[in-house]
C-alpha positions as CSV (number, residue, x, y, z in Angstrom):
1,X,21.0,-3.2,-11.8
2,X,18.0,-2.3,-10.1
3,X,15.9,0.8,-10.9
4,X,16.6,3.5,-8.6
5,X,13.5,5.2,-7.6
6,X,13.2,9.0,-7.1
7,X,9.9,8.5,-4.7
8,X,8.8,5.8,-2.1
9,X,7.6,5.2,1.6
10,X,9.0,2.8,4.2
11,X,6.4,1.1,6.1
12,X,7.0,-0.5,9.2
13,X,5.7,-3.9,9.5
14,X,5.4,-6.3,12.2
15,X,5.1,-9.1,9.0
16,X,7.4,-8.0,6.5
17,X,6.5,-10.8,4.3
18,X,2.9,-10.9,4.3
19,X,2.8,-6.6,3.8
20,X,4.9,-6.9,1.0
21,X,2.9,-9.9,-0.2
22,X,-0.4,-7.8,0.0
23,X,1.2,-4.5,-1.9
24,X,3.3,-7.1,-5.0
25,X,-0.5,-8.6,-5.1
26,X,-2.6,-5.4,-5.0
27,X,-1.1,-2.7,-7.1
28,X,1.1,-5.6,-9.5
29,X,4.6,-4.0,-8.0
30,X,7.9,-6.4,-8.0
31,X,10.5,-6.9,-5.8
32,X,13.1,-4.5,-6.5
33,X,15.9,-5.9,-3.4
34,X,15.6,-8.5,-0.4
35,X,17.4,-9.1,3.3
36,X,16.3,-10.6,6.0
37,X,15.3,-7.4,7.8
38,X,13.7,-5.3,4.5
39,X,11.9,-6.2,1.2
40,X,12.0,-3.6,-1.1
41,X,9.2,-2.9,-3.9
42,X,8.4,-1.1,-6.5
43,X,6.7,-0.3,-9.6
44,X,7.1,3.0,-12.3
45,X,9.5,4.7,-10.1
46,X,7.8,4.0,-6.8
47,X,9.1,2.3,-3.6
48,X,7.8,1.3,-1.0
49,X,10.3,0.0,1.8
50,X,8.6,-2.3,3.9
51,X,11.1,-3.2,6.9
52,X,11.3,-4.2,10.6
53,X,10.6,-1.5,13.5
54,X,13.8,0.0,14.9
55,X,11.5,-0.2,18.3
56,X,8.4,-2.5,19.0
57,X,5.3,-1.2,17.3
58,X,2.1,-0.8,19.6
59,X,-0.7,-2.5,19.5
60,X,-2.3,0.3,17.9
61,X,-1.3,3.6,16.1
62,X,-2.4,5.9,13.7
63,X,0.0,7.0,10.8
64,X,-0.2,10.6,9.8
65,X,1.2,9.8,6.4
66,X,-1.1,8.2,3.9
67,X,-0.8,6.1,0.5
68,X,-2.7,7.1,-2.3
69,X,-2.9,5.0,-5.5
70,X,-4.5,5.1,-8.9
71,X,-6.6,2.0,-9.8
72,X,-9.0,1.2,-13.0
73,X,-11.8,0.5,-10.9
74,X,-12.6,1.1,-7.1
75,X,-15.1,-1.6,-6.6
76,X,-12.6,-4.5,-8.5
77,X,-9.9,-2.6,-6.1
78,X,-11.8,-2.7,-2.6
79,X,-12.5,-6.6,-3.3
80,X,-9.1,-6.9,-3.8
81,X,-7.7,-5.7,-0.6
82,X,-10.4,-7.5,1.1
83,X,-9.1,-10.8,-0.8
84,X,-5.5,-10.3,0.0
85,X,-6.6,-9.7,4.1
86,X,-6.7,-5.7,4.2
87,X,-10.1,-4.0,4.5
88,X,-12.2,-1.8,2.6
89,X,-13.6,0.9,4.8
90,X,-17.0,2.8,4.0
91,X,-17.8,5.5,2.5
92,X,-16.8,7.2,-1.5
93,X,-16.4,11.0,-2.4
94,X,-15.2,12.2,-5.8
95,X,-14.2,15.5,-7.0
96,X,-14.2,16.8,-10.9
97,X,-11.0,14.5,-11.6
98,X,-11.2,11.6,-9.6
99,X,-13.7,9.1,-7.4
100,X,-12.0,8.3,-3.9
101,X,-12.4,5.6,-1.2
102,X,-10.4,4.3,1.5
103,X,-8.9,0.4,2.2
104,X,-6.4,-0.6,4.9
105,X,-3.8,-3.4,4.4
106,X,-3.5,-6.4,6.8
107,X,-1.8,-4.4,9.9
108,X,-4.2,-1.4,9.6
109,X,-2.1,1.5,7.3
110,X,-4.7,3.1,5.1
111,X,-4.4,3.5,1.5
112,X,-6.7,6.2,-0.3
113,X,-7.5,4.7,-3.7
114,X,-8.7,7.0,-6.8
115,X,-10.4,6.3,-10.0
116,X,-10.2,8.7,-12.9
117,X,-13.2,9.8,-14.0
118,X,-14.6,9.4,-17.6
């Protein structure tokens, strides 16, 4: 049996294949369940539902929810995303724990990304 996460996000995709493609790929999660209409993925106890619209999506929209994720390095991290078709957006800031940037995946949801510092 699958683990069953206690925390997660479904993200609405108009490509539920190539989303869940760029998340496995990016942060190293695996495949937890699969239909036709959801792919389901996960890694340490976290989810992250990516599934088709109930409705049609527009063209564009702005999500008032927003990822953030722990990586080893932001630099490695930002060419990643870039690699897998998301997009690494300007600008770094840090505070006394962590350094911070921003990416987006390929249909435009950002993801904050931190690095621990030394």
């Amino acid at each position: 049996m699958s683990e069953i996460s206690k925390f997660g996000v479904v993200i609405y995709a108009r490509d539920i294949q190539g989303l869940s493609e760029f998340y496995l790929k990016m942060f190293d999660f695996h495949v937890l369940y699969k239909t036709d209409k959801l792919i389901s993925i996960g890694k340490d106890g976290f989810n992250i539902v990516v599934h088709d619209p109930p409705i049609e999506l527009p063209e564009r929209n702005f999500n008032t929810i927003k990822l953030f994720v722990m990586v080893e390095c932001l630099e490695d991290a930002k060419n990643k995303a870039e690699a897998l078709g998301g997009r690494a957006m300007e600008g770094e800031w840090s505070n006394p724990i962590f350094k911070v940037c921003n990416v987006a995946d390929p249909e435009g949801n950002h993801i904050q990304l931190r690095e621990a510092k030394s």
